[in-house]
Every structure is written in structure tokens, then in C-alpha cells.
C-alpha positions as a Markdown table, in Angstrom:
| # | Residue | x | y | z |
|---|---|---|---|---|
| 1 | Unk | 0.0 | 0.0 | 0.0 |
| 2 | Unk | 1.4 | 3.0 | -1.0 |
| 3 | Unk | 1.3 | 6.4 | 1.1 |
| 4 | Unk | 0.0 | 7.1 | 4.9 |
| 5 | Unk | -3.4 | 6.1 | 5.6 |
| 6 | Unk | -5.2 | 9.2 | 7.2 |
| 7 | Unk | -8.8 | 9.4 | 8.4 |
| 8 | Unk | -10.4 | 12.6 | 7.9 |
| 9 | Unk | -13.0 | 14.2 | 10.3 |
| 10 | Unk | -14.8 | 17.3 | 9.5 |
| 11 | Unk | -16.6 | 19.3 | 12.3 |
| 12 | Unk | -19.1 | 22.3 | 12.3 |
| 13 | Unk | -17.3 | 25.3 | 13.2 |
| 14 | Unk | -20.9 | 27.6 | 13.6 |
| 15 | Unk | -21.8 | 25.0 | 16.2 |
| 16 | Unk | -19.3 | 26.7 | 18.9 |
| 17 | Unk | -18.7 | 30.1 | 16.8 |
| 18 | Unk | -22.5 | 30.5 | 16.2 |
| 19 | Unk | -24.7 | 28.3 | 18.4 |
| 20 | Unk | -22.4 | 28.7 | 21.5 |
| 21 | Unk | -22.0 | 25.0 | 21.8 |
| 22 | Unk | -19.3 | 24.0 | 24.6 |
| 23 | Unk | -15.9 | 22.3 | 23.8 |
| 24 | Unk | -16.5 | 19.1 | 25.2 |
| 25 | Unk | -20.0 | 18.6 | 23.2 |
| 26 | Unk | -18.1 | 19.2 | 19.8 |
| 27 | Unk | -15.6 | 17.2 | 20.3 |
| 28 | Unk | -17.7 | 14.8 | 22.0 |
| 29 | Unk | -19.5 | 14.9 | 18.3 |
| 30 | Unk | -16.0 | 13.9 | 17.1 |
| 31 | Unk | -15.7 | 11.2 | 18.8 |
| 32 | Unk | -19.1 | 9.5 | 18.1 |
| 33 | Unk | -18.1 | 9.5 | 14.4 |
| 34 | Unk | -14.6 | 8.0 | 14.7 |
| 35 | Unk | -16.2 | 5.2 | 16.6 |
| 36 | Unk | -18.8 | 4.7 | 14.8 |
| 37 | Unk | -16.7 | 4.7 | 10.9 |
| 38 | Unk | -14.1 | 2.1 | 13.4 |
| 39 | Unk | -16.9 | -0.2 | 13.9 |
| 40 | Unk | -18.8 | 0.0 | 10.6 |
| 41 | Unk | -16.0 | -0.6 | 8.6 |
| 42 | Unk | -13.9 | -3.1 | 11.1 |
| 43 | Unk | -13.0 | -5.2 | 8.8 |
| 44 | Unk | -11.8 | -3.0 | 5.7 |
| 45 | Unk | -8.6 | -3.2 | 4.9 |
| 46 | Unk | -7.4 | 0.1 | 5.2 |
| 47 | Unk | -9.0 | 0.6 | 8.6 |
| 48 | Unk | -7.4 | -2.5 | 9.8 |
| 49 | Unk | -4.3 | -0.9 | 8.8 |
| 50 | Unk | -4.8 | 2.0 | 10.1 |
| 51 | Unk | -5.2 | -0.1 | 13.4 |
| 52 | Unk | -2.2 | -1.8 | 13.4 |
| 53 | Unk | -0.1 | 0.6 | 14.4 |
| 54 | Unk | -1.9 | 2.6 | 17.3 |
| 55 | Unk | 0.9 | 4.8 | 18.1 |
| 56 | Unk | 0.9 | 6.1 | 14.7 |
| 57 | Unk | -2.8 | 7.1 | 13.6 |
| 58 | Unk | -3.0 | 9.9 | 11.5 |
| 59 | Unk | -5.9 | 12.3 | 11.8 |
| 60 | Unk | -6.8 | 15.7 | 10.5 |
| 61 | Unk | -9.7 | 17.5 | 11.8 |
| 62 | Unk | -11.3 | 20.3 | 9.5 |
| 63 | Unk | -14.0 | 22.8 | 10.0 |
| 64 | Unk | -17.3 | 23.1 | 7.7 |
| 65 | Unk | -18.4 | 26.7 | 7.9 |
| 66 | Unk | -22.1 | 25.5 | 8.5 |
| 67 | Unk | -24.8 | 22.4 | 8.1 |
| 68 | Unk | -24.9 | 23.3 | 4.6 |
| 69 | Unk | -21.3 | 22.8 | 4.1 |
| 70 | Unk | -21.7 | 19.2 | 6.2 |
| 71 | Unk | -24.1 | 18.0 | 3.8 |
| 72 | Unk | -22.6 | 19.1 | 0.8 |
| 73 | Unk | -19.0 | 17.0 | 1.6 |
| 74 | Unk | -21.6 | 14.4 | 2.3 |
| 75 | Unk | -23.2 | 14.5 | -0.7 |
| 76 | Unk | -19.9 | 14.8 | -2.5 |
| 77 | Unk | -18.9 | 11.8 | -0.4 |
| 78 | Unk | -21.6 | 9.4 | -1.1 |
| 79 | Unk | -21.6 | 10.1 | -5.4 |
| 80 | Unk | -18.1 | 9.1 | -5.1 |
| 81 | Unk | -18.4 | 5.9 | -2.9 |
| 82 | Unk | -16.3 | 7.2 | -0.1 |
| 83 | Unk | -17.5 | 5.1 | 3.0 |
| 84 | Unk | -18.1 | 8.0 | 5.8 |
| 85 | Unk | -20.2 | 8.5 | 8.8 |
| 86 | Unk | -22.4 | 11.7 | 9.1 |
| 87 | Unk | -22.7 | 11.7 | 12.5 |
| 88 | Unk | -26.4 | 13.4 | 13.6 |
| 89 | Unk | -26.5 | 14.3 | 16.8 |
| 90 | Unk | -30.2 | 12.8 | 18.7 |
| 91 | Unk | -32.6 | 13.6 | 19.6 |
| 92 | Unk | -32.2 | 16.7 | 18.4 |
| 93 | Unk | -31.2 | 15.7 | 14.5 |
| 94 | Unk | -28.7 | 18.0 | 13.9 |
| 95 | Unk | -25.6 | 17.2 | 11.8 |
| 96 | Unk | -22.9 | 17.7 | 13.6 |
| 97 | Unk | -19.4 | 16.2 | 12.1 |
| 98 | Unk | -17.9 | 13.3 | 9.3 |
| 99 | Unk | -15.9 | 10.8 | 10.3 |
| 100 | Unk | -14.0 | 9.4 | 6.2 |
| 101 | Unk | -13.5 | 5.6 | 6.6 |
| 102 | Unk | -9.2 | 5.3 | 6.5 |
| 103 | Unk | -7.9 | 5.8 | 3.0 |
| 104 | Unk | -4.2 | 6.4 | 1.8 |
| 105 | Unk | -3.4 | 10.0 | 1.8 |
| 106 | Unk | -3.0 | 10.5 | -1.8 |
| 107 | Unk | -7.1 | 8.9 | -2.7 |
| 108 | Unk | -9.3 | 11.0 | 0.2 |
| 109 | Unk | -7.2 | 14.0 | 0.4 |
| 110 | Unk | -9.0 | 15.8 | -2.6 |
| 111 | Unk | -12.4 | 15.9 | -1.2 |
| 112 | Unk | -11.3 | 18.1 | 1.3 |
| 113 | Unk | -9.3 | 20.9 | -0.5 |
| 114 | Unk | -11.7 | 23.6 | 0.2 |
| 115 | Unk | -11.9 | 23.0 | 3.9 |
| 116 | Unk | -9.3 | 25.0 | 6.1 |
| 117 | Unk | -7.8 | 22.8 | 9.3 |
| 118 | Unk | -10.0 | 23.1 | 12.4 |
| 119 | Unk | -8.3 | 25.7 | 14.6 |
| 120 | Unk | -10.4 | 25.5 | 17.2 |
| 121 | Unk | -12.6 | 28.8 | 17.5 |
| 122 | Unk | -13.3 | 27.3 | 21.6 |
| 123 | Unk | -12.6 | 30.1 | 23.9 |
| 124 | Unk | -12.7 | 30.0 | 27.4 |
| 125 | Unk | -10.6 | 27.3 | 28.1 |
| 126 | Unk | -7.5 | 26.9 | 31.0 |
């Protein structure tokens, strides 16, 4: 296999810059995904790759401006056969992050040009 595998995770920014949401609930959002792409798609062999070698997971977290933006990159996402995980947040149904499936580097990495790294807009924090 050629290249890193890397597991891509896009979160809503407007959910703390906009909606006030706290640290802990979006990256609590986050989390649900991950875990929920590890177990769907156990047994694929780039995700059991990916597992192999713990120490060394790569991850990059981005930032969709808004829901719109979410369910666009899912859209985009599903057309191209990308195995994913919106994660909706219940029972309120709001969209609320992507978890990507773990790809090499060099197959995923173009669905996410136009998405800037997550930089953490979370103030208040010690």
C-alpha cells in the first residue's frame, strides 16, 4: 500500500462560533463518528491498517463553515463511494461532524481541498 493512511474528520465550526456550543460537546460529536466509521468498517482493509499501528494514527480535523457545508461534503462523499459517517447528533437531528473511513493520503485527500484545518474557534478554556 502505497502512502500514509489518514482518516479525515470534518466538524461544524458555527456550532461553537455561532450556536455557543461548549468544547466538550463538539468534540464529544467527534468522537461518536470516529467510533462509529471504526466499527462499521472493522473489517476494511485500510481501517485494519490503520489499526495496526496505534501509536501512529494519522488524523486531520477540519472545519465546515455550517450544516450546509456538512451536507454538501456528504453529498460529494456518497456520489463518489467514499464510505463515511455523518454523524447526527439525537434527539435533536442536527448534523454535527464526518468521520471518512481510513484511505491512503493520496485517494481522500481531494475531497477536502476547500476545507481549512480546524483551529479550534473554543474560547474559554485553562
Amino acid at each position: 500500500m502505497a502512502g500514509p493512511v489518514v482518516q479525515y474528520i470534518v466538524v461544524r465550526g458555527d456550532l461553537v462560533s455561532r450556536l455557543g456550543w461548549p468544547a466538550g460537546a463538539l468534540i464529544a460529536q467527534a468522537c461518536h463518528a470516529c467510533t462509529a466509521v471504526t466499527h462499521l468498517f472493522r473489517d476494511d482493509v485500510h481501517m485494519q491498517v490503520y489499526l495496526s499501528d496505534l501509536d501512529n494514527m494519522r488524523k486531520v480535523v477540519l472545519e465546515a463553515e455550517n450544516e450546509k457545508s456538512l451536507q454538501e461534503l456528504a453529498a460529494k462523499l456518497d456520489e463518489n463511494g467514499v464510505l463515511h459517517k455523518l454523524w447526527i447528533e439525537q434527539p435533536e437531528n442536527i448534523p454535527t461532524c464526518i468521520a471518512v473511513k481510513p484511505h491512503p493520503k493520496e485517494e481522500i485527500q481531494k475531497y477536502f481541498k476547500k476545507f481549512k484545518l480546524f483551529k479550534g474557534a473554543i474560547s474559554g478554556s485553562t
